[in-house]
N, C-alpha and C positions, 0 to 999 in steps of 0.2 A: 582651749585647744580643740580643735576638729578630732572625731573619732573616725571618720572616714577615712582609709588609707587610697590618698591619689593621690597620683606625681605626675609634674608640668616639666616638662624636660625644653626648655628652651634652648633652641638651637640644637637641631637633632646631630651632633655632628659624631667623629670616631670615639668620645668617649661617651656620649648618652647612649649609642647604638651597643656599646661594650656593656654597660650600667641595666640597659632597661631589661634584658632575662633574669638579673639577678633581683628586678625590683618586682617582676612580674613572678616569680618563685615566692616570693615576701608576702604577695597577695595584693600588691598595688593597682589600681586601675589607672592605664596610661593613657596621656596627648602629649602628643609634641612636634613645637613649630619647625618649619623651613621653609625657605623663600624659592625650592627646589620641588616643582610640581610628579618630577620624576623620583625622589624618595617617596610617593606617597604608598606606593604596593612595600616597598620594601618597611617600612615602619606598620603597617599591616600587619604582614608576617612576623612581626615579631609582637605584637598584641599592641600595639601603640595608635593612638586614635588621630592621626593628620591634623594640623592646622595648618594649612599652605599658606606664606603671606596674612596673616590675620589682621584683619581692620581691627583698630583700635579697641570697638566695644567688646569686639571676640575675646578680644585677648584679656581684658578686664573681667570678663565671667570666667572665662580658663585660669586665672589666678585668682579667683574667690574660691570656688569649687575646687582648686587644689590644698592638700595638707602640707606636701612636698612639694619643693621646686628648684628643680636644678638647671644652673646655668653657663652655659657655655658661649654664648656668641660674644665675641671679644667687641673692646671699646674701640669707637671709630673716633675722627678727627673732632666729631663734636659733642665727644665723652659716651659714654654707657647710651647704643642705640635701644634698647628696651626701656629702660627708667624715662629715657628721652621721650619716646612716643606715648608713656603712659601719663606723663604729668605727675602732679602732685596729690591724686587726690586715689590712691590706693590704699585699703585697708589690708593691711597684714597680719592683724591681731591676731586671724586665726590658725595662721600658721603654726606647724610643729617642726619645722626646720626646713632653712634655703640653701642648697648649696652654692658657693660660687668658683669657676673655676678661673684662679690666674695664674699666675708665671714669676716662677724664683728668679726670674730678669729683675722683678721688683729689689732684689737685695744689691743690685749692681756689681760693681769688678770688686771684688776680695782678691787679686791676685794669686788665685788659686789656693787659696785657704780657706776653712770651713767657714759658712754660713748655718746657723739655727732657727728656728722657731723664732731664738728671743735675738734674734740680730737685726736692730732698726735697717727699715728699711731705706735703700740712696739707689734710687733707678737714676742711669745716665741717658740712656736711649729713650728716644719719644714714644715709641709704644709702650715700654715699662712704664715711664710715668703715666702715661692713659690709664695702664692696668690698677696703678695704684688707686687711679684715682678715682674708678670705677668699684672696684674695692670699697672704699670707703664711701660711698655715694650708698653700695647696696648695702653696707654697715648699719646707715643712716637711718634706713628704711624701716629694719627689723631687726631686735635683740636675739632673734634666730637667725643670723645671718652667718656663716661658717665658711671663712676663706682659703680656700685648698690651692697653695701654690707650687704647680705642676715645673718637673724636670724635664726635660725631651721627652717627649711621647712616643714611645715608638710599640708592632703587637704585629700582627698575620698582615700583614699586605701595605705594612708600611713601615719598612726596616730596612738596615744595612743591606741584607740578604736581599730584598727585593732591587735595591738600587745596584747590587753588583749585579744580576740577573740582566735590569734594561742598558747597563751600560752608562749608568750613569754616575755610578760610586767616585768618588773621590777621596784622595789622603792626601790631605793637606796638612802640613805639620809645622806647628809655631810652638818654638819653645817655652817650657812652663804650662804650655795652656789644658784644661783638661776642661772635658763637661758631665754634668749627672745624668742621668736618664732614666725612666720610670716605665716599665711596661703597662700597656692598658687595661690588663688583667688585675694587677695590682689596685692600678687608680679604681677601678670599680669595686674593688673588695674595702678599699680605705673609704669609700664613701658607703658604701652599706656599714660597714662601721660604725660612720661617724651616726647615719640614721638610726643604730642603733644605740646608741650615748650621746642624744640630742641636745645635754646640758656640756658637754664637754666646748667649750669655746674656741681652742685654738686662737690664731691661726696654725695652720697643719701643712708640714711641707711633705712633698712624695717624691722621693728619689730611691733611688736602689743605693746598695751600701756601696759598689765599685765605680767611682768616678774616674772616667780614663779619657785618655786623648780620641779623637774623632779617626786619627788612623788605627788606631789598634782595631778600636772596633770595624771598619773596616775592612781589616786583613782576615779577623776572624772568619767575618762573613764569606769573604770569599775562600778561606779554609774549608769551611764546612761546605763548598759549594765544590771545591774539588777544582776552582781553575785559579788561575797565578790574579792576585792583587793588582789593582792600579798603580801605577808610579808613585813616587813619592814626589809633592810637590810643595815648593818653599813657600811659607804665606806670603809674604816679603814682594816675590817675584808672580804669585800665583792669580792667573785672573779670573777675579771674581766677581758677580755683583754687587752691587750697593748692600743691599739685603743679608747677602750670604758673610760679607766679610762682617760686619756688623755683630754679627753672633761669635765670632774671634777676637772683640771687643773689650770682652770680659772674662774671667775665668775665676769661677769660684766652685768649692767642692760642695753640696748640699747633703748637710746632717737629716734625718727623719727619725732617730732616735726618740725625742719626746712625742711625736706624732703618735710611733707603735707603740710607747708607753702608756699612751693617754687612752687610743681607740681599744686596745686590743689588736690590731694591727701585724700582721704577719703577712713577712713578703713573700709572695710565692717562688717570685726570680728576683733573688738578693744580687745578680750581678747580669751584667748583659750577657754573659757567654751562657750562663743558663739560659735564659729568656732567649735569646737568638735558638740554642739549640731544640729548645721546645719548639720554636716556631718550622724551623727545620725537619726535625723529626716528627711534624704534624702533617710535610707538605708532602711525603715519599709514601 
């Protein structure tokens, strides 16, 4: 295993940008890619070395010279675009752990009943099964490969509260259905975790322990903002996109219980009314 502590954060996106102060405190030397020429001051600032677009051989030295490497850009139509471009001929041996980030869609509709750790996974939706399959591709790769499958992302500038702000909030309410959701503060304390218990395998699921409907949260949001809720609107009658209804699909409540047993793991926002009000009382 490499002694050098460096981390490849592919795909700089809101959870690498949340991860990388915590990794640059640990003492890590950072890069990490985007195909977004205008992150490159912003990942600067925060000690991270740019890779804009990398040609393929760039990218193959930026994953030699990494010990860590976390990954975020999700699988496209023609599975895992990183493993795709890289071929088959990477060495990973030196690796001391990869992170990968996917999506508890993989467990599919439980009809609102818990999902685990240990709950085979049945994606119904075409990007779950990409996720899965991505998953296992990067499995394939390296015995350090640690699959982190993420509940709603939500943290500062990308939350109920900001959606009831532009106007955009919605409550839409389908009976039965509830969803999990995970602040990004958390996901980044669970993944310095898991780098610090690199033999701990998982998979590790990240949800906050209050799974609730998409209007409550919602209403909350606009509570703490002081002005009256969006309407309430029937799913049934309610028009959506493609995309959007899709995610009303399924419903299932996501356990993390063995996760924070295994890492050491402690939520800092065990339910969204926390975590929203943090985010709140951060912005006055």
């Amino acid at each position: 295993m490499s002694h050098t502590r460096s981390a490849l954060l592919l795909g700089f996106g809101y959870v690498a940008k949340a991860t990388a102060p915590h990794l640059r405190a640990a003492g890590f030397q950072l890069a990490g890619t985007s195909r977004s020429i205008e992150k490159s001051n912003e990942m600067r600032a925060l000690g991270v070395t740019p890779l804009i677009d990398p040609a393929v051989d760039e990218l193959h030295e930026a994953m030699a010279a990494a010990s860590h490497i976390l990954v975020s850009v999700p699988p496209g139509g023609g599975g895992d675009p990183v493993l795709e471009a890289l071929g088959g001929d990477v060495d990973f041996s030196a690796l001391d752990w990869l992170g990968y980030l996917s999506t508890t869609g993989v467990y599919g509709d439980a009809q609102g009943g818990w999902v685990t750790e240990a709950t085979p996974p049945d994606p119904a939706e075409a990007r779950s099964m990409r996720r899965l399959e991505a998953e296992q591709a990067w499995q394939a790769r390296s015995d350090r490969t640690r699959i982190f499958r993420l509940s709603g992302i939500y943290g500062p500038g990308r939350s109920a509260l900001d959606r009831v702000t532009a106007g955009t909030a919605r409550r839409i309410v389908k009976p039965g259905q509830v969803f999990s959701r995970i602040h990004v503060d958390d996901i980044a304390a669970a993944l310095m975790a898991s780098i610090a218990r690199p033999d701990v395998a998982g998979p590790f699921n990240l949800a906050d322990e209050m799974p609730a409907p998409q209007a409550d949260v919602t209403a909350f949001a606009a509570e703490l903002l002081g002005v009256d809720p969006p309407p309430i609107e029937d799913f049934n009658s309610a028009g959506m996109s493609a995309m959007m209804r899709s995610f009303f699909s399924s419903s299932r409540r996501v356990s993390s219980e063995a996760t924070r047993a295994a890492l050491g793991w402690t939520l800092k926002y065990p339910d969204y009314r926390k975590g929203l009000q943090a985010i709140y009382d951060a912005s006055i």
